[in-house]
C-alpha positions as CSV (number, residue, x, y, z in Angstrom):
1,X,113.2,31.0,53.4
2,X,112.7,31.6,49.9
3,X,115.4,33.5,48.4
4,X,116.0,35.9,45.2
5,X,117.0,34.4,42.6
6,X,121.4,35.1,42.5
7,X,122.4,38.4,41.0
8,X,125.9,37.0,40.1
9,X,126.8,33.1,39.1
10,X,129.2,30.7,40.6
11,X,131.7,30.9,37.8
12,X,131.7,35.3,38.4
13,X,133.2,33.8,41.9
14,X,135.7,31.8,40.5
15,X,136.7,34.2,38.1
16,X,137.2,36.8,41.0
17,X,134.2,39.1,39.7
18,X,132.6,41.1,42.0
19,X,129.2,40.7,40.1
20,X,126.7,43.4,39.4
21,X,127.5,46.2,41.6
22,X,124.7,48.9,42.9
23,X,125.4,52.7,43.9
24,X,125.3,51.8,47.5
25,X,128.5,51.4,49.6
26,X,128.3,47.8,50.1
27,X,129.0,47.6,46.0
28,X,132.8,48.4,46.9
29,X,133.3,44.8,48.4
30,X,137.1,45.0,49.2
31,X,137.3,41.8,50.9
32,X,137.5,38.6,49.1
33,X,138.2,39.2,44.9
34,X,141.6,41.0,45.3
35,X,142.9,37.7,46.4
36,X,144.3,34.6,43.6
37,X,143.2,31.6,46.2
38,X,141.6,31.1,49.0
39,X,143.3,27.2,49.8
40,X,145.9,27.5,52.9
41,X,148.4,25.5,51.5
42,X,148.9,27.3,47.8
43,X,148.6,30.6,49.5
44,X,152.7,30.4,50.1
45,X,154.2,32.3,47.6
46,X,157.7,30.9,46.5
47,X,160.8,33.0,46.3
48,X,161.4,35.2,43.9
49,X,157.6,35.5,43.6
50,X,156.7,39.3,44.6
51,X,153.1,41.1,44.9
52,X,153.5,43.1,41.6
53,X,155.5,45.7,43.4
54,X,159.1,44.4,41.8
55,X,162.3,44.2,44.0
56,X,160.5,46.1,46.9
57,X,158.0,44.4,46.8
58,X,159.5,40.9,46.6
59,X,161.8,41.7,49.5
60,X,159.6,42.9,51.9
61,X,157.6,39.9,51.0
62,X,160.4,37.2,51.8
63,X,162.2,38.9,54.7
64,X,158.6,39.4,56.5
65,X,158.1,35.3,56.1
66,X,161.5,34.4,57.1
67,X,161.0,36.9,60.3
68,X,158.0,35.4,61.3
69,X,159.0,31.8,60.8
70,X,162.3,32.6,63.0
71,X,164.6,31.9,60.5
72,X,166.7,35.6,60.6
73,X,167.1,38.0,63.2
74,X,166.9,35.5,65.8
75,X,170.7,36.0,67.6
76,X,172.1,39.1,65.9
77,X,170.9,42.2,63.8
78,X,169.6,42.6,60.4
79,X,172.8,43.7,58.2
80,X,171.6,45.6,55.1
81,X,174.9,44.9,53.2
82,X,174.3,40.7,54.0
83,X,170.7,41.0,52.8
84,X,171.7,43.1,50.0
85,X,173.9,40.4,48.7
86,X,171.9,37.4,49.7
87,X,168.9,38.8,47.8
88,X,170.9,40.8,44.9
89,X,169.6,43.4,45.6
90,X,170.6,47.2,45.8
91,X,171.0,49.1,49.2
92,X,168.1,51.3,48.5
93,X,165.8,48.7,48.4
94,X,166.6,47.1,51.7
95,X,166.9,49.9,53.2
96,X,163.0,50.6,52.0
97,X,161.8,46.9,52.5
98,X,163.1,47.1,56.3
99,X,161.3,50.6,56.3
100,X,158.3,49.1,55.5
101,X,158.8,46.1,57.7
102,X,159.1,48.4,60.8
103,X,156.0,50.2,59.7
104,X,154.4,46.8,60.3
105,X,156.3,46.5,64.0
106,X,158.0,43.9,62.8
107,X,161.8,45.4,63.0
108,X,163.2,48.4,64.7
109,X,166.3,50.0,64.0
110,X,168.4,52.3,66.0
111,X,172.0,53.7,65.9
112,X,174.6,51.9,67.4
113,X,172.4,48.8,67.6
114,X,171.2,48.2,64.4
115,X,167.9,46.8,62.6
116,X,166.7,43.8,65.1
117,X,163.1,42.0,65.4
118,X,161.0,43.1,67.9
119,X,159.0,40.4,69.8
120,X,156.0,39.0,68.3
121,X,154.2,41.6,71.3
122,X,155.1,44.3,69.0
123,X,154.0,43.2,65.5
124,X,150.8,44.5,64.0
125,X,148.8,41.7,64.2
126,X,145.9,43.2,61.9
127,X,148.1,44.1,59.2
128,X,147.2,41.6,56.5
129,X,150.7,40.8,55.2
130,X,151.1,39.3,58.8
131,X,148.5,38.0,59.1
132,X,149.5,35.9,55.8
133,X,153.1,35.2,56.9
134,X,151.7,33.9,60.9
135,X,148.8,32.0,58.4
136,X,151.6,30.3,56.5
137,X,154.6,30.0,59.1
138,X,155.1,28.1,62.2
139,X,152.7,29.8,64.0
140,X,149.5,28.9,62.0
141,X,148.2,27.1,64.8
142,X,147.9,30.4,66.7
143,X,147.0,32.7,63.9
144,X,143.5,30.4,63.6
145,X,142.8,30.3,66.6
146,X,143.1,33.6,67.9
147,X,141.1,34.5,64.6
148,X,138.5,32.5,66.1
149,X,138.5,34.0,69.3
150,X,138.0,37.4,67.7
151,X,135.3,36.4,65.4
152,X,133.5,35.2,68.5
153,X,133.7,37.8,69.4
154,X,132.9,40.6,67.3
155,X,130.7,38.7,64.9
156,X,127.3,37.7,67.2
157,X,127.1,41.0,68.0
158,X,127.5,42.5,64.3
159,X,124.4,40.3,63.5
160,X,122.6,41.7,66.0
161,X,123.1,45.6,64.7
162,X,123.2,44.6,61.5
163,X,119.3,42.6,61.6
164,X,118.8,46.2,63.3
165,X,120.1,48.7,60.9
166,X,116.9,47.4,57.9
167,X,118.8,47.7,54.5
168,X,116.9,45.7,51.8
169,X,119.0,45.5,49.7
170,X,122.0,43.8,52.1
171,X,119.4,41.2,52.9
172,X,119.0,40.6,49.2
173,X,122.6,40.4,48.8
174,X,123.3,37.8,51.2
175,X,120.2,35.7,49.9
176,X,122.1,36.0,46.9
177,X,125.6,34.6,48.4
178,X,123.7,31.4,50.3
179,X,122.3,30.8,46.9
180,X,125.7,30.9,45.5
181,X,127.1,28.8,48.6
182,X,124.2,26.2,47.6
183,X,125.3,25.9,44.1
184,X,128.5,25.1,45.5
185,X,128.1,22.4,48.0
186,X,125.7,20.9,44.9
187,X,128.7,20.7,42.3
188,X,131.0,20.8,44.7
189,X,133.4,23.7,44.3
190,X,134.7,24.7,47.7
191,X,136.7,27.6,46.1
192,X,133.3,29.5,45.5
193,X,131.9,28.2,48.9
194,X,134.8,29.8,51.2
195,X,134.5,33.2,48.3
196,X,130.6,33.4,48.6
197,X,131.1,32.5,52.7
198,X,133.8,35.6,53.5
199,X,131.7,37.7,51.2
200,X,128.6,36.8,53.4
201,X,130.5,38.1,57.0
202,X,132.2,40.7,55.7
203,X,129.0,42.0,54.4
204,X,127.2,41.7,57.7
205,X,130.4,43.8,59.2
206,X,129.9,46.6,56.9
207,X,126.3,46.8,57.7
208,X,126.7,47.1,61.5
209,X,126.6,51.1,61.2
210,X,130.0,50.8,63.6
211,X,132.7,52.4,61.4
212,X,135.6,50.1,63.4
213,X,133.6,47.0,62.5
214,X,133.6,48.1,58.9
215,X,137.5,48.2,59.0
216,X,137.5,44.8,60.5
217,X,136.1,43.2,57.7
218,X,139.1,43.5,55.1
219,X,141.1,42.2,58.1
220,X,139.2,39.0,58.5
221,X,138.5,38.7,54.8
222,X,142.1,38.7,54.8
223,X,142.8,35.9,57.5
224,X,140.1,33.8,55.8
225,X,141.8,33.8,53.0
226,X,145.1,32.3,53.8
227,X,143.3,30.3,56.5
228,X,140.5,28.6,55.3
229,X,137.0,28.9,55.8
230,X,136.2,25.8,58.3
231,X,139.4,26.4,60.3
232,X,137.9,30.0,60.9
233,X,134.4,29.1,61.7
234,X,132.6,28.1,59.3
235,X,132.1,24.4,57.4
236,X,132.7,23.6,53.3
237,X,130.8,22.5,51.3
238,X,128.0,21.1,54.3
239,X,124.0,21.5,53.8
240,X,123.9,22.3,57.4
241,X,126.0,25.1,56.6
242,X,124.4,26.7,54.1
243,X,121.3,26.5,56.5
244,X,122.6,28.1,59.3
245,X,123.7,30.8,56.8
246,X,119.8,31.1,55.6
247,X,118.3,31.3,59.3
248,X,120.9,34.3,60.0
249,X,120.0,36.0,56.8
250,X,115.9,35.1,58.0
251,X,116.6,36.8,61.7
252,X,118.4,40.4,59.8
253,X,115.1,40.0,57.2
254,X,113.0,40.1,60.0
255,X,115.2,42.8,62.1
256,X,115.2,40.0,64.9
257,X,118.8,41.7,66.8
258,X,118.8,38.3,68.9
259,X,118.1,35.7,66.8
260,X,120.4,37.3,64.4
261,X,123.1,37.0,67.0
262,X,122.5,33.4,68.4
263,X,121.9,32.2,64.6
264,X,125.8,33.5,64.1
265,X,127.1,31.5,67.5
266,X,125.6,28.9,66.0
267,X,127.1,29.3,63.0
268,X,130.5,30.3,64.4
269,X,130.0,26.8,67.0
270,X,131.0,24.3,64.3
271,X,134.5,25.2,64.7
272,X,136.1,21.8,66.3
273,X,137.7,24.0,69.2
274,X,134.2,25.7,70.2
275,X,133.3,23.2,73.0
276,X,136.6,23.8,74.5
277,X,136.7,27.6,74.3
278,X,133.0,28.6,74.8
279,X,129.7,27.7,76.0
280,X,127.5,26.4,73.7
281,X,125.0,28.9,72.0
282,X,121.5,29.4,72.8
283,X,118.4,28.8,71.2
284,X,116.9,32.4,70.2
């Protein structure tokens, strides 16, 4: 496949620039440059580190991690006036970052019972903030693999609409990314490689023409940031990679529904739990 030459350079990825951006509605690209890092392990933030939202901010920030690693909330209620004081902060804004934390299913409060943690059943398990505390806790294990499960799922067959759905100009964007991925793997900079590779899938959710499947991509985009690129399903810095990327964009060029979709099983396959989990993909 030949490709276009790259509209935007590996150091625009870096830098968290979106690039040149068209008229269209794939310009808006939510999904990848709000975020600092992409590398699992420096995605913790430490305490007293908020999101730019102050003391709110801050405290929903730490009580969500602690809550999803098990450390509060465990054995007895949440008691605005301890957390007030551990934190030194005001009543107010407990009593908005628990707010904020039930909005997220991740506390309940009642009278005569209190503010207790709901079972991990009742969470929001989309919600990005989870999604980074579950990425980051004890249970990161789980959060990668049941990301993986529902890329399996949803992915294949967004390739398929999306190879069927003919927009130009999203099949010279992603030429554009695996260019970008092949810079990468040459320097090596696997920053701009797991950048350029959530930019490529959340591009080929948006293009599915299924409105639900647009709203999926920030979610993944979001996982795949605090979780890595190969643990989700897809490899650094590898040649074979950056092929596999090529042949998908080759099938949605050619408006090829099924190749598009087994070229994305086989793309999705070199996840190490694949062979475990699923069957392995067909030829199209």
């Amino acid at each position: 496949m030949t490709h276009a030459p790259a509209s935007g350079s590996a150091d625009a990825f870096r830098a968290g620039e979106p690039g040149a951006a068209g008229t269209d509605p794939m310009s808006r690209r939510p999904y990848v440059w709000d975020g600092p890092d992409l590398e699992p392990a420096r995605a913790v933030r430490k305490p007293g580190v908020g999101r730019g939202r102050g003391l709110h901010g801050q405290l929903v920030q730490q009580l969500g991690q602690m809550i999803v690693a098990g450390e509060v909330g465990a054995e007895r209620p949440l008691v605005p006036e301890e957390i007030g004081q551990r934190f030194e902060v005001s009543r107010t804004v407990v009593r908005e970052s628990l707010r904020v934390l039930e909005a997220k299913g991740l506390v309940s409060a009642r009278p005569n019972v209190g503010t207790r943690v709901r079972p991990v059943s009742d969470w929001n398990l989309l919600d990005p903030d989870v999604i980074e505390w579950r990425a980051c806790g004890p249970q990161r294990d789980s959060q990668r693999r049941e990301l993986f499960e529902l890329r399996w799922g949803i992915e294949p067959l967004a390739a398929h609409m999306a190879a069927c759905r003919n927009h130009p100009e999203i099949v010279r964007r992603l030429a554009d990314v695996v260019e970008i991925m092949q810079r990468a793997v040459a320097q090596p900079d696997p920053l701009t490689f797991s950048r350029a590779d959530a930019e490529f899938h959340g591009l080929l959710l948006q293009v599915a023409g299924n409105r639900m499947l647009d709203h999926l991509a920030s979610i993944l985009a979001a996982a795949l940031q605090v979780s890595g690129g190969h643990v989700a399903g897809c490899e650094h810095l590898s040649e074979a990679s950056v092929s596999l990327h090529a042949r998908l964009v080759d099938a949605v060029a050619a408006g090829d529904g099924e190749s598009a979709e087994a070229a994305m099983r086989s793309l999705l396959a070199v996840h190490p739990e694949v062979d475990r989990q699923f069957p392995a993909p067909r030829e199209g």
